[in-house]
N, CA, C and O atoms as a GROMACS GRO file, in nm:
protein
  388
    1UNK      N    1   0.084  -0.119   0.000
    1UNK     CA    2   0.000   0.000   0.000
    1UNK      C    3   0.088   0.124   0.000
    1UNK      O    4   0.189   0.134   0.070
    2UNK      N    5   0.037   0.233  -0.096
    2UNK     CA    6   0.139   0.364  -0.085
    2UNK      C    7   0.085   0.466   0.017
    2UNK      O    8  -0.028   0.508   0.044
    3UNK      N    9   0.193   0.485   0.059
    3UNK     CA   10   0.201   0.646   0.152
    3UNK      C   11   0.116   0.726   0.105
    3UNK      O   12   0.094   0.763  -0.011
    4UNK      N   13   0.050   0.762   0.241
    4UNK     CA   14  -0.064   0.893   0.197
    4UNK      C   15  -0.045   1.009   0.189
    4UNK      O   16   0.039   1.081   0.243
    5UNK      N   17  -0.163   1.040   0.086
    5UNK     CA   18  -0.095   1.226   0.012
    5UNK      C   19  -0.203   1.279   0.054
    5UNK      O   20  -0.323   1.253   0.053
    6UNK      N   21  -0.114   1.384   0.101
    6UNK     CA   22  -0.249   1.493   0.179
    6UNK      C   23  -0.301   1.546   0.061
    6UNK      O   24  -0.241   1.571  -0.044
    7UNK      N   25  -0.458   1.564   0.100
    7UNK     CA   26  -0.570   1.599  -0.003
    7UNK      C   27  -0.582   1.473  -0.070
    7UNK      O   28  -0.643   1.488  -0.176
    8UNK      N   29  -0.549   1.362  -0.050
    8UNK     CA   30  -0.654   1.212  -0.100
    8UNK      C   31  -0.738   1.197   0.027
    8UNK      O   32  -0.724   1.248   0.138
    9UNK      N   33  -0.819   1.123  -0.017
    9UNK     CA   34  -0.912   1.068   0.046
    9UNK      C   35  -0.908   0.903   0.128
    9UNK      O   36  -0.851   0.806   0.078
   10UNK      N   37  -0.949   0.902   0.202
   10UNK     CA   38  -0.906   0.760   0.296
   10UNK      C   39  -1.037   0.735   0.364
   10UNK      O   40  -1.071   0.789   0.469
   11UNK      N   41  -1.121   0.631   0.284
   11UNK     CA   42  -1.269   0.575   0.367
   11UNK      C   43  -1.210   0.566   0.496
   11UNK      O   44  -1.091   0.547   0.524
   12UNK      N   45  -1.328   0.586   0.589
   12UNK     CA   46  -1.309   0.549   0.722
   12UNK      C   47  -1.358   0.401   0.752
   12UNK      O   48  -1.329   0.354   0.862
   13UNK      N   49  -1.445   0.311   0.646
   13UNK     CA   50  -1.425   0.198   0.628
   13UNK      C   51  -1.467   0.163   0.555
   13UNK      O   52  -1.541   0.240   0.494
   14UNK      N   53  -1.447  -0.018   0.493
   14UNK     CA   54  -1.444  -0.057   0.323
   14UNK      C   55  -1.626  -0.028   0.325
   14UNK      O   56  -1.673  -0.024   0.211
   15UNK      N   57  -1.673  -0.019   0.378
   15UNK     CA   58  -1.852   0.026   0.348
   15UNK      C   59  -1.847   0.160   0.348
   15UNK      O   60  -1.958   0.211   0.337
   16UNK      N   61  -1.734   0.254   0.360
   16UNK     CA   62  -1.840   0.429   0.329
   16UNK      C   63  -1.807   0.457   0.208
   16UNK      O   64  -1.703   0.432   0.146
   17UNK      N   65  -1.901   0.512   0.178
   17UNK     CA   66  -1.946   0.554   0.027
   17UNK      C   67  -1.801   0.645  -0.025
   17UNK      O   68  -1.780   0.729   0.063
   18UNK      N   69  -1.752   0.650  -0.076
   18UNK     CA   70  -1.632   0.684  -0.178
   18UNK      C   71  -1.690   0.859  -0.221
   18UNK      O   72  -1.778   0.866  -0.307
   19UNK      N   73  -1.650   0.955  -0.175
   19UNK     CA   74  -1.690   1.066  -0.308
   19UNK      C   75  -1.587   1.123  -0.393
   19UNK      O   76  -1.469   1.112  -0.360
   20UNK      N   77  -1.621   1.182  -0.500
   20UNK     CA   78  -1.560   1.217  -0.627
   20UNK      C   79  -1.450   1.327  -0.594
   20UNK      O   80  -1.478   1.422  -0.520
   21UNK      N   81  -1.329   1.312  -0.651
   21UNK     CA   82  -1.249   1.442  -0.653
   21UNK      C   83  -1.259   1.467  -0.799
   21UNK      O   84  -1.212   1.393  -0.886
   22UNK      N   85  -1.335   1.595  -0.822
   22UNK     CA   86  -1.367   1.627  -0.994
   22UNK      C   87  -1.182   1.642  -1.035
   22UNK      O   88  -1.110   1.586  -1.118
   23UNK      N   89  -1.163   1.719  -0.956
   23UNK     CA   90  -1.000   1.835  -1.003
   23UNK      C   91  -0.903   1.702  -1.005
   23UNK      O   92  -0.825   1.690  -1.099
   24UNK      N   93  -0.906   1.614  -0.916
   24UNK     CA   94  -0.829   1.505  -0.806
   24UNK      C   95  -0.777   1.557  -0.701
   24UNK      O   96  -0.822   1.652  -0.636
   25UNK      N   97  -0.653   1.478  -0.674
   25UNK     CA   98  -0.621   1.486  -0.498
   25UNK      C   99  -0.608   1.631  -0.482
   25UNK      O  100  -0.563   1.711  -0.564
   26UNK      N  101  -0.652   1.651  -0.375
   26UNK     CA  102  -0.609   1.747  -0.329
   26UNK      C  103  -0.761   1.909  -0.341
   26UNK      O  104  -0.762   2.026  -0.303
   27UNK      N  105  -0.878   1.799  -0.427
   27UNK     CA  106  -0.952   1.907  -0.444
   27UNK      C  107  -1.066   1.867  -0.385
   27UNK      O  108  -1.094   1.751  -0.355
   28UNK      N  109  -1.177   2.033  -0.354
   28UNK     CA  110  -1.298   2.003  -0.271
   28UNK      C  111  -1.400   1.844  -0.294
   28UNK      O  112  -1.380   1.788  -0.402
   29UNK      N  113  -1.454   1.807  -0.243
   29UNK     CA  114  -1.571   1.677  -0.266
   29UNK      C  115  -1.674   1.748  -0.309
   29UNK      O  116  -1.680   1.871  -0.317
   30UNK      N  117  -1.815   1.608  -0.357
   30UNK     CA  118  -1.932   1.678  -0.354
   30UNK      C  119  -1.967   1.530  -0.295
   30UNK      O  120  -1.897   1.428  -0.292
   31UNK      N  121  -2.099   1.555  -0.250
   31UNK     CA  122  -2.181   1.674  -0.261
   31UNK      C  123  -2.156   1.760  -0.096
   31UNK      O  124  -2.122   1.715   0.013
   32UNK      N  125  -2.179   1.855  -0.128
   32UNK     CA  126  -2.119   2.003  -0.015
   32UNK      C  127  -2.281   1.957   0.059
   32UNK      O  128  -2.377   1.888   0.025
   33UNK      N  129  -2.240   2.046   0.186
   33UNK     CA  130  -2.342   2.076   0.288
   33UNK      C  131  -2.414   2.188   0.264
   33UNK      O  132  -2.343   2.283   0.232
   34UNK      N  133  -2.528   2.208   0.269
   34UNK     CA  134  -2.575   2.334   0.281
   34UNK      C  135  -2.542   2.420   0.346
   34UNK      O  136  -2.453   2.401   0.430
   35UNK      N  137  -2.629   2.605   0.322
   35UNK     CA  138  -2.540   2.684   0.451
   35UNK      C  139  -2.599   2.652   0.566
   35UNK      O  140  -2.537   2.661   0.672
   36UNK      N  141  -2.705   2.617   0.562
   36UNK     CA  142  -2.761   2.570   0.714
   36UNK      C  143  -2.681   2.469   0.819
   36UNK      O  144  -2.689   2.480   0.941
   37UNK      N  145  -2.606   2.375   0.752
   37UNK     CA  146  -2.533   2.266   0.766
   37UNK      C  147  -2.330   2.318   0.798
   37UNK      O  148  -2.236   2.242   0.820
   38UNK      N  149  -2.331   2.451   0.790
   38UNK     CA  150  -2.193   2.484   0.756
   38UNK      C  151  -2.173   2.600   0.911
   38UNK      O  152  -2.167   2.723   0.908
   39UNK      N  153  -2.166   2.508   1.035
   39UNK     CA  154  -2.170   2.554   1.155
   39UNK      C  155  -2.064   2.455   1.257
   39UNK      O  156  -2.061   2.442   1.380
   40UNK      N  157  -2.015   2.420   1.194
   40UNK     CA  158  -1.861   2.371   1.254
   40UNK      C  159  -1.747   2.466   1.262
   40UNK      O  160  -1.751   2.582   1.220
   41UNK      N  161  -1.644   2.407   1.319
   41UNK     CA  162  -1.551   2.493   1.378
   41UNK      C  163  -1.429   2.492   1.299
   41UNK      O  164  -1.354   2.585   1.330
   42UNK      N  165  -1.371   2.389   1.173
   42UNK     CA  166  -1.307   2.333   1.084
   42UNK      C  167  -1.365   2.331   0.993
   42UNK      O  168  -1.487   2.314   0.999
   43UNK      N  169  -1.297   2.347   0.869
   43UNK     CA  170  -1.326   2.364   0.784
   43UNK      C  171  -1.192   2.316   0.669
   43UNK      O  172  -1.128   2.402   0.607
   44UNK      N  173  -1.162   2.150   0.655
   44UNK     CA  174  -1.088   2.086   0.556
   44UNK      C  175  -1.066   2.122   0.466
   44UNK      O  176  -1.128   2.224   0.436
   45UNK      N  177  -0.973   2.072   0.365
   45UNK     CA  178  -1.021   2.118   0.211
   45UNK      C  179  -1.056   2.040   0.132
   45UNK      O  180  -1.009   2.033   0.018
   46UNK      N  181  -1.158   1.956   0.185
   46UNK     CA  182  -1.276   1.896   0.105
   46UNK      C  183  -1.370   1.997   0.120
   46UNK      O  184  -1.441   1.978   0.021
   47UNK      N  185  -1.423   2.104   0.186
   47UNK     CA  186  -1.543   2.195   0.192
   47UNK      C  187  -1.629   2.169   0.271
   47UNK      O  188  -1.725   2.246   0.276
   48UNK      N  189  -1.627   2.035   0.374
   48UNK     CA  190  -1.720   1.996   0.464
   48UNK      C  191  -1.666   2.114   0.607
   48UNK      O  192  -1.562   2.180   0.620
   49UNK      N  193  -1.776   2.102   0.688
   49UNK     CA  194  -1.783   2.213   0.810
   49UNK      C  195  -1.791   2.093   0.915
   49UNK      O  196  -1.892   2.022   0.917
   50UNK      N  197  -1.677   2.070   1.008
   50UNK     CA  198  -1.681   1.990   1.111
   50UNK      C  199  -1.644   2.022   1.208
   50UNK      O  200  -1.572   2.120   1.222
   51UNK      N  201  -1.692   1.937   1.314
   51UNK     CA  202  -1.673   1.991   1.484
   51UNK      C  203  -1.532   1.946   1.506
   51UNK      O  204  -1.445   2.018   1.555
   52UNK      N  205  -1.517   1.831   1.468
   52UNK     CA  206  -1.360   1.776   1.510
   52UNK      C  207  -1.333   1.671   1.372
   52UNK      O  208  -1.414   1.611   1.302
   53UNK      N  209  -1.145   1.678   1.366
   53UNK     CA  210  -1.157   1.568   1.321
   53UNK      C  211  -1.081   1.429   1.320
   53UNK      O  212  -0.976   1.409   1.382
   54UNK      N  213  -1.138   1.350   1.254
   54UNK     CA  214  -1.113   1.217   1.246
   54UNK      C  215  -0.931   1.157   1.265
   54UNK      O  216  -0.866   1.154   1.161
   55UNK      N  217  -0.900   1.138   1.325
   55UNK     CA  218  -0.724   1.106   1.390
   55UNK      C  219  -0.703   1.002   1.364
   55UNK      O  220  -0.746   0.941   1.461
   56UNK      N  221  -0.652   0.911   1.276
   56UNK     CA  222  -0.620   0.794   1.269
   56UNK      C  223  -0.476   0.762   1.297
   56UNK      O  224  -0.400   0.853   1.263
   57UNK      N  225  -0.428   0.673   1.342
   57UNK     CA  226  -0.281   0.622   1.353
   57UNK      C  227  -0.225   0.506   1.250
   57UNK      O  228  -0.245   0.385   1.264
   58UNK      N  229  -0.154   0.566   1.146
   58UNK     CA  230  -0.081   0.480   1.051
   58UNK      C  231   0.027   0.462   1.055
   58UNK      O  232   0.071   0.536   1.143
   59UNK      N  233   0.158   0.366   0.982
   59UNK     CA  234   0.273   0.364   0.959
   59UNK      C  235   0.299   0.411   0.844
   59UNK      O  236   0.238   0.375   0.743
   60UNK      N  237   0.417   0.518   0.845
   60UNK     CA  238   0.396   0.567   0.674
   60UNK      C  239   0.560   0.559   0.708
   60UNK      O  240   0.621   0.569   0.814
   61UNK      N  241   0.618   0.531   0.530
   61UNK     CA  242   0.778   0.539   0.524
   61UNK      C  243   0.817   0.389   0.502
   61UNK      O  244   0.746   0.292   0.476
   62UNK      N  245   0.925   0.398   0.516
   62UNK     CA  246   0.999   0.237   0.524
   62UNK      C  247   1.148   0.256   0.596
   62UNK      O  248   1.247   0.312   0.549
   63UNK      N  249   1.139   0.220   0.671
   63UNK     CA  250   1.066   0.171   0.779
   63UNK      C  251   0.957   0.225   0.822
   63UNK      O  252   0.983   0.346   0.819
   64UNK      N  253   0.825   0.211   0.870
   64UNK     CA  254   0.692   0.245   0.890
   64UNK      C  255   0.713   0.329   1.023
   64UNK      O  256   0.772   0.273   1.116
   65UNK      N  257   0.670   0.460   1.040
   65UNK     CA  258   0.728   0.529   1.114
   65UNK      C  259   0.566   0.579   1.140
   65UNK      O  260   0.510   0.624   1.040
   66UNK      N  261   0.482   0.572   1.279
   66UNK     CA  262   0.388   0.571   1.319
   66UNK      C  263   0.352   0.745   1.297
   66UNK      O  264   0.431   0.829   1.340
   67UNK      N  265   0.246   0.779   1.240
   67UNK     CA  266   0.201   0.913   1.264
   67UNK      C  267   0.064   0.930   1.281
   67UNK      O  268  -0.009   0.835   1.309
   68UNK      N  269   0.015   1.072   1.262
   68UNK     CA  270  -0.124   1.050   1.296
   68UNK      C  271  -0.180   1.138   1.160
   68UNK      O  272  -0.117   1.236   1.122
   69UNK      N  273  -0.293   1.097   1.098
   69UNK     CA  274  -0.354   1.127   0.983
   69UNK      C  275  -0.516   1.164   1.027
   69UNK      O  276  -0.615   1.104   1.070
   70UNK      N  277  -0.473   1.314   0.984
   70UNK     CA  278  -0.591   1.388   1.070
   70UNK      C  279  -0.722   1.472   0.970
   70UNK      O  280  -0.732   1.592   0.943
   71UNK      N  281  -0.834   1.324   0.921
   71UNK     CA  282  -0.927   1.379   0.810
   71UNK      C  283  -1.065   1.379   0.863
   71UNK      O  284  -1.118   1.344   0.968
   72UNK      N  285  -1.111   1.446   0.723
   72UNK     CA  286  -1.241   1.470   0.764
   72UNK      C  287  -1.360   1.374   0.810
   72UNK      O  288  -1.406   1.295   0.727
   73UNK      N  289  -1.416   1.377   0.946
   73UNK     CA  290  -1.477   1.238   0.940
   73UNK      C  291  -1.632   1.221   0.835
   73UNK      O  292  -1.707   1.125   0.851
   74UNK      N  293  -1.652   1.305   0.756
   74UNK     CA  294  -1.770   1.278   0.600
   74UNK      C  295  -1.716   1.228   0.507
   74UNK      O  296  -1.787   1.164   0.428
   75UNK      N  297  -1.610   1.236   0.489
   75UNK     CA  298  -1.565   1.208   0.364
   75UNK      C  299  -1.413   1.117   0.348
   75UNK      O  300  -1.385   1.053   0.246
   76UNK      N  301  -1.312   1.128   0.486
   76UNK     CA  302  -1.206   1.133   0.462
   76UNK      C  303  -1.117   1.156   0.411
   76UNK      O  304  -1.016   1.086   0.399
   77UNK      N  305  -1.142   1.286   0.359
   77UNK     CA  306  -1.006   1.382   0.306
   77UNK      C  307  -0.884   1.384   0.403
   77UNK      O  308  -0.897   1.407   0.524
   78UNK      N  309  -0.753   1.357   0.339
   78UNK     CA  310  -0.617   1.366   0.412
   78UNK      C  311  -0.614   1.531   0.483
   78UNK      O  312  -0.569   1.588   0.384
   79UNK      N  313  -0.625   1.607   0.553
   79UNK     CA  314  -0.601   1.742   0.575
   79UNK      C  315  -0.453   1.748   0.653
   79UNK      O  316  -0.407   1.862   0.657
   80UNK      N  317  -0.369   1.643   0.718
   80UNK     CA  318  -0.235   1.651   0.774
   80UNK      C  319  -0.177   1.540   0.805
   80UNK      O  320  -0.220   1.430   0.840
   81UNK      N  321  -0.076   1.583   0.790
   81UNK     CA  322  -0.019   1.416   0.843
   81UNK      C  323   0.124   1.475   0.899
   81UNK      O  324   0.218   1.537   0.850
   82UNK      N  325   0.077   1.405   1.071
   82UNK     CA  326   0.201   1.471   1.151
   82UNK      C  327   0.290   1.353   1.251
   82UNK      O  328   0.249   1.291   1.349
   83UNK      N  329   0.411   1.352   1.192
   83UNK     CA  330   0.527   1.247   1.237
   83UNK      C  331   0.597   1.256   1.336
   83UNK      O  332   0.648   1.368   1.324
   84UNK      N  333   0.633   1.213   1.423
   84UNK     CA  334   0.602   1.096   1.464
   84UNK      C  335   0.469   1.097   1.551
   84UNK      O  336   0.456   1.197   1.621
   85UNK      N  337   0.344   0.978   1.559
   85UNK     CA  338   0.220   1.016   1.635
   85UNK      C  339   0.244   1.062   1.775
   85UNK      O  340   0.144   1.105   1.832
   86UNK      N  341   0.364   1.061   1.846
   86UNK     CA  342   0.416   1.126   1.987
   86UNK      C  343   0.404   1.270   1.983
   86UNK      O  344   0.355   1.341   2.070
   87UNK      N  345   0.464   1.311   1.855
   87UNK     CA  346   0.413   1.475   1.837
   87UNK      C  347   0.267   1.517   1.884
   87UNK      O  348   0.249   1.609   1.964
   88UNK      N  349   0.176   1.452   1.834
   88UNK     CA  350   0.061   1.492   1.796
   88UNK      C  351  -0.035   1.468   1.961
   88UNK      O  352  -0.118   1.548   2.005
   89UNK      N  353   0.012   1.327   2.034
   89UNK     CA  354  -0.074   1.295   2.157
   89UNK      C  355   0.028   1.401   2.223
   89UNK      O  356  -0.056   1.482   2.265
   90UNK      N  357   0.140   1.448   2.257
   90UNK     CA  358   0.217   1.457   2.392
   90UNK      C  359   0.227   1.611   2.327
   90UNK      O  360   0.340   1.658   2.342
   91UNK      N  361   0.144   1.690   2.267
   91UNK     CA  362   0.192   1.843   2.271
   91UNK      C  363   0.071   1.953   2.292
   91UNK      O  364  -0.048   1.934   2.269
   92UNK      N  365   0.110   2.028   2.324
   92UNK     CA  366  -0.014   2.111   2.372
   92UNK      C  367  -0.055   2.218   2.274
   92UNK      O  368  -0.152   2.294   2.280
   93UNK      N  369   0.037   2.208   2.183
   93UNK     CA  370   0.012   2.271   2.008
   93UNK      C  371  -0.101   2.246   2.003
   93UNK      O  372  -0.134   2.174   2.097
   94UNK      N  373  -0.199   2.276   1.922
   94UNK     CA  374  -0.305   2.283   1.822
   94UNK      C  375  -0.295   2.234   1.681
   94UNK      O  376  -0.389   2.277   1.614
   95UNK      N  377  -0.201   2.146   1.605
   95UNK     CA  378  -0.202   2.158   1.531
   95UNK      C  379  -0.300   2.165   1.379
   95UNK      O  380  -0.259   2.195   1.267
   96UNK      N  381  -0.448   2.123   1.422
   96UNK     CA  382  -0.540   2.131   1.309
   96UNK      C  383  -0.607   2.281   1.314
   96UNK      O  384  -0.657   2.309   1.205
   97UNK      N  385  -0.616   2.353   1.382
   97UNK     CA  386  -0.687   2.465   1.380
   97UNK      C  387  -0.696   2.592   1.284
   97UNK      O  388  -0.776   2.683   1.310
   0.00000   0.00000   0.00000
């Protein structure tokens, strides 16, 4: 499996629905939320409006070097990927904001 590129997309599992990158990686999804729907605190660059998001822990590299991959939980857009995952639990940074 290849290393993930921020702005792809990564189901959160083999059953969620897949959406389209018209542009490809790296560009907004559809279908968008309404404005009624656009009252989150984040804002990815897939175009979804979320309260928090989705943190997963992968091995990326070779040797597989643990980080944390921090997407949207509608869609799973890549929005960061920060190395080593010790950075990300043990700092008092903010880094998605």
């Amino acid at each position: 499996m290849a290393d993930p590129v921020i702005g792809q997309q990564i189901p959160n599992t083999p059953q969620q629905r897949e959406y389209t990158q018209p542009g490809g990686i790296g560009t907004p999804t559809f279908p968008q939320q309404t404005t009624d729907e656009m009252n989150g605190r984040y804002y990815p660059g897939c175009g979804h409006s979320i309260t928090a998001y989705d943190v997963r822990q992968q091995g990326i590299g070779d040797p597989p070097v643990s980080s944390a991959l921090a997407c949207c939980p509608l869609c799973g857009f890549l929005q960061t990927i920060i190395t080593p995952y010790s950075d990300f639990i043990n700092s008092d940074t903010i880094f998605l904001a």
